[in-house]
C-alpha positions in Angstrom: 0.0 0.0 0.0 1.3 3.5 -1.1 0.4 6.0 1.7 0.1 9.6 0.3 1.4 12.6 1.9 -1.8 14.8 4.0 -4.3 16.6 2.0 -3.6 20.3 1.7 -7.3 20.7 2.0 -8.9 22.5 4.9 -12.6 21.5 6.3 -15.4 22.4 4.4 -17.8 24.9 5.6 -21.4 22.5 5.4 -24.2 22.2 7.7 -24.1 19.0 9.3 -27.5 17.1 9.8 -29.6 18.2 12.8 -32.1 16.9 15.1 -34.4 15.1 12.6 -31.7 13.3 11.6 -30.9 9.0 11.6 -27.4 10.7 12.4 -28.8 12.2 15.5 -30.8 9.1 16.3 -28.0 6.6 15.9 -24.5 7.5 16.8 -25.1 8.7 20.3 -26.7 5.3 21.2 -25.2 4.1 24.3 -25.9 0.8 23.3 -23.1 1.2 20.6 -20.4 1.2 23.5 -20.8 -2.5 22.9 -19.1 -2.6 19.5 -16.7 0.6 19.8 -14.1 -2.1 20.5 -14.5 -3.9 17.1 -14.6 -0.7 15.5 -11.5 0.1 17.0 -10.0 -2.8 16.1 -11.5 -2.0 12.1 -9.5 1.3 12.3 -6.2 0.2 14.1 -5.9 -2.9 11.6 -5.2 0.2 8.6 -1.7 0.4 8.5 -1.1 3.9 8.4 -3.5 4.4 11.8 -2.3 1.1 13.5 1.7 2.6 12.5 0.4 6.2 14.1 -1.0 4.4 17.5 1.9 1.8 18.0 4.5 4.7 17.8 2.5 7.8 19.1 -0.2 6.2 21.3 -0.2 4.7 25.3 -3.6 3.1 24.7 -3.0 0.5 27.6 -1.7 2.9 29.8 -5.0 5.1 29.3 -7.8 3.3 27.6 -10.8 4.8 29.4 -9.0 8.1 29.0 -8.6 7.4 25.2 -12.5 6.3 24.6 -13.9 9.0 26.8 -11.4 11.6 24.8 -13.0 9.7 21.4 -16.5 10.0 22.3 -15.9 13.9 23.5 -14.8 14.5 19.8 -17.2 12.5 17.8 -20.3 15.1 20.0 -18.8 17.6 19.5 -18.5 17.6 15.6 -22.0 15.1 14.9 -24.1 17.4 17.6 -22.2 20.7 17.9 -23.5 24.2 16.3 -20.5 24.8 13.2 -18.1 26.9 15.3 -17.8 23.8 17.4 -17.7 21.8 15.1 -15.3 23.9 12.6 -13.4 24.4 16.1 -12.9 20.5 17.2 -12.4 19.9 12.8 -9.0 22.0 13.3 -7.9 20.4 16.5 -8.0 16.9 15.0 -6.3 17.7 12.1 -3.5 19.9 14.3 -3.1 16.7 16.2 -2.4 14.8 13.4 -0.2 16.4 11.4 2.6 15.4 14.0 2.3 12.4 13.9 4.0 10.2 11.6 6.9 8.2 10.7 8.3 4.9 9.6 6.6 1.6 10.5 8.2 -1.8 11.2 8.3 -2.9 8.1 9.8 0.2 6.8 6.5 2.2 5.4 6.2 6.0 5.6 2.9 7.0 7.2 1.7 10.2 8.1 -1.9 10.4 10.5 -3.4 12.6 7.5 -2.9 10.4 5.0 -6.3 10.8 3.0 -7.1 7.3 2.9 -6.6 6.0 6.3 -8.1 9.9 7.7 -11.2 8.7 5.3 -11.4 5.0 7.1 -11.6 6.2 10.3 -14.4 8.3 9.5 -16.4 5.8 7.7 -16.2 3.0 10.4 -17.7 5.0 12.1 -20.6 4.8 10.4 -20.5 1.1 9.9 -20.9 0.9 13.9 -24.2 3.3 13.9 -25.5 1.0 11.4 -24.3 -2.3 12.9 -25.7 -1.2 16.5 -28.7 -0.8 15.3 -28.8 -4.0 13.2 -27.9 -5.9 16.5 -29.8 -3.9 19.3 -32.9 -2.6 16.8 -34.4 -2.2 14.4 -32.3 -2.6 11.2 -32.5 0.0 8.4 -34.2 -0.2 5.7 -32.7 -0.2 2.0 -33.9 3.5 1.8 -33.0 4.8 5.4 -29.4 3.4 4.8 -28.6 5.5 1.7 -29.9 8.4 4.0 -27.8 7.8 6.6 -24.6 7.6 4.6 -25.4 10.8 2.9 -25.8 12.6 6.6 -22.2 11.0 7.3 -20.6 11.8 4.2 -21.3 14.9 4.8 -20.2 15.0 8.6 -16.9 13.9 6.7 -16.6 16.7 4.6 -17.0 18.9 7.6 -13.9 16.9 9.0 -12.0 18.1 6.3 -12.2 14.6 5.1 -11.4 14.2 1.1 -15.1 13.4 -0.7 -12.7 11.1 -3.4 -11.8 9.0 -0.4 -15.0 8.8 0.5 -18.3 6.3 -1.5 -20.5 8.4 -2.9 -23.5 5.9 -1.8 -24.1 3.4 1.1 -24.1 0.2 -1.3 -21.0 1.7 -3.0 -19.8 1.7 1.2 -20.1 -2.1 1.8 -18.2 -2.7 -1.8 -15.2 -0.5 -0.6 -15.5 -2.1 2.9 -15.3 -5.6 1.6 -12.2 -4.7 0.1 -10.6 -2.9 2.9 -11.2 -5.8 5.1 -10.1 -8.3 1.8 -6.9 -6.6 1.0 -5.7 -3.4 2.9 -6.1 -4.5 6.9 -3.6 -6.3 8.7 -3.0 -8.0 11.9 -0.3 -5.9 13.9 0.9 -4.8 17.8 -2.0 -2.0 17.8 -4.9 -4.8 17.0 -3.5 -7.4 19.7 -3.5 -4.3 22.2 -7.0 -3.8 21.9 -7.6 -7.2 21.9 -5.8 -7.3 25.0 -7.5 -4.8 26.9 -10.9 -6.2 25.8 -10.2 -9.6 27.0 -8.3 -7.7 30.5 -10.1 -4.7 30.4 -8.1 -1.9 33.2 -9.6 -0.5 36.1 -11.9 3.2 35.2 -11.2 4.4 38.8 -7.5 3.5 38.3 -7.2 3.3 42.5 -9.6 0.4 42.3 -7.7 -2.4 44.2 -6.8 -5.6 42.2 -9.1 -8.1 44.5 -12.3 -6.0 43.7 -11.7 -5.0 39.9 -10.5 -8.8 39.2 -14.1 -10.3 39.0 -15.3 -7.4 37.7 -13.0 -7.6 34.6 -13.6 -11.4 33.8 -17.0 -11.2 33.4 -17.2 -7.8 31.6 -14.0 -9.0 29.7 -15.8 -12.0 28.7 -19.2 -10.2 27.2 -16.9 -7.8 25.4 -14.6 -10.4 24.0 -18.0 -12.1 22.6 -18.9 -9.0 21.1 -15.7 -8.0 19.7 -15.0 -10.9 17.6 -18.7 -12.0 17.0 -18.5 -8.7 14.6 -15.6 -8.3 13.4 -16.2 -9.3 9.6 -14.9 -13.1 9.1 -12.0 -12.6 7.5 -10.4 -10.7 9.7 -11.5 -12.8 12.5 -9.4 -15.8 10.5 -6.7 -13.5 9.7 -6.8 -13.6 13.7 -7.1 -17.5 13.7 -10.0 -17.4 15.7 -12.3 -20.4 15.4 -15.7 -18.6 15.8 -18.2 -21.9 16.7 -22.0 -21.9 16.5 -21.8 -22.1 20.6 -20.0 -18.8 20.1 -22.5 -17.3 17.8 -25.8 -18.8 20.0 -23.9 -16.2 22.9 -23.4 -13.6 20.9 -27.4 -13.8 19.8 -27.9 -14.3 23.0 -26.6 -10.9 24.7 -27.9 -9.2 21.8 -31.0 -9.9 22.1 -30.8 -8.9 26.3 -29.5 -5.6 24.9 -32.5 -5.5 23.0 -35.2 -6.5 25.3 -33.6 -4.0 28.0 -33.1 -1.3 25.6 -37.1 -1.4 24.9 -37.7 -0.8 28.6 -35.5 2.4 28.7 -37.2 6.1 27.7 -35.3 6.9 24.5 -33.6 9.9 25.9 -31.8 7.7 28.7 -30.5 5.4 25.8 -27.6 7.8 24.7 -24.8 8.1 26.5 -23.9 11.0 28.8 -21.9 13.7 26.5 -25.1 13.1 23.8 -27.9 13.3 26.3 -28.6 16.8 26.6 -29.0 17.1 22.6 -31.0 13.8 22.9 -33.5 14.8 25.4 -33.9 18.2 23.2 -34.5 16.2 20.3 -36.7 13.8 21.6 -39.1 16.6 23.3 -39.0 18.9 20.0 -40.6 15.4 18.5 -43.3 15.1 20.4 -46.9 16.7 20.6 -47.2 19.6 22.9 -49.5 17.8 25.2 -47.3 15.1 25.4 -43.9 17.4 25.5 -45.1 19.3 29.0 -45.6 15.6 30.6 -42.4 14.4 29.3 -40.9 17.6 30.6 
């Protein structure tokens, strides 16, 4: 793979999709925490962003830090007004552009490399519409293509190149099917995550051993399930993991609880904390204004 030099290109000035938007509905989900690892692992397994993290990145050392840092970004330019999200556009790219070098097997790779800047946009939008899939209702043909289109042009806000990017959802699971067949590789950065999904570290940090160690197995043991019961196949052999049906009937399995709980929760309560505030907005601006003063 031939990794470019960063695109000269600053972010476009567009209007990113508001309230009455699938974007708005589905990528604050809370639900989605479930598969942030396997997108993770999706985006790491690039070259060019696995190189950047091995070399530049103490994910073990800070992994809550790093997905509570991730999650702060991806509100701030999906739900923010355009000043914040013009504002958090220049930041990523400003913390990019430092970070590059050479990789172990003697590649260049620079952070704002078009392509791999382009891939770990668009994952993202593979684990709205996988989320959903798993914990919802899945989307239709129609509500799909919409979706994309919203993200796409999330991307272009991002500063993201619109040549890296499908110009259409079924165009997006072409592109993906190759990525997985012939760009992604199994590296240090993929076995890390791996790692800390299997032994996930304590969140407090001053959480002793004896109390976090039960903790951890179980949790580590759901979120292993998840992790490789989506990754796409392929890269789940590249892994050499031997995915059974016993390991697909669990994975069905917690899904499903996922499911059946998530129907007993008040939608606003379903997105996680950072997201709520535009959520609950949302949600009240949807309703009648009978029903709006109750659920106020």
């Amino acid at each position: 793979m031939a990794h470019r030099s960063p695109a000269p290109s600053t972010p476009a000035r567009i209007h990113a999709p508001g309230p009455g938007s699938l974007t708005w509905q589905l990528m604050g989900d809370a639900r989605g925490l479930l598969l942030a690892p396997t997108t993770l692992v999706l985006q790491v397994a690039h070259p060019v962003v696995g190189a950047g993290v091995n070399d530049h990145s103490d994910f073990r050392g800070d992994a809550w830090g790093r997905l509570l840092r991730t999650i702060n970004s991806a509100v701030r330019f999906t739900y923010g007004d355009d000043a914040v999200a013009a504002a958090e556009a220049e930041r990523l790219r400003a913390l990019h552009r430092r970070i590059q070098g050479v990789d172990h097997r003697g590649r260049r790779y620079h952070a704002l490399d078009p392509a791999a800047y382009a891939w770990v946009h668009l994952t993202l939008a593979h684990l709205g519409v996988e989320t959903r899939r798993l914990f919802g209702r899945p989307l239709s043909g129609d509500q799909l293509e919409r979706f994309y289109g919203e993200w796409r042009q999330i991307g272009l806000r991002l500063g993201v190149s619109a040549t890296e990017m499908p110009p259409t959802w079924s165009a997006f699971t072409v592109y993906f099917e190759h990525m997985v067949a012939d760009e992604l590789e199994v590296n240090d950065a993929v076995l890390e995550v791996l790692d800390a999904v299997r032994r996930p570290p304590s969140p407090a940090g001053w959480l002793p051993a004896p109390l976090w160690a039960p903790v951890a197995e179980g949790a580590g043991a759901v979120q292993t399930t998840f992790t490789l019961g989506t990754l796409p196949p392929p890269l789940r052999d590249a892994l050499g993991v031997r995915w059974t049906a016993i390991d697909e009937g669990r994975l069905q399995a917690y899904s499903r609880a996922v499911r059946l709980a998530g129907r007993a929760i008040p939608p606003p309560l379903r997105y996680v904390p950072q997201v709520a505030p535009h959520a609950v907005r949302a949600w009240r601006r949807s309703l009648g204004p009978l029903v709006r003063r109750v659920a106020r």
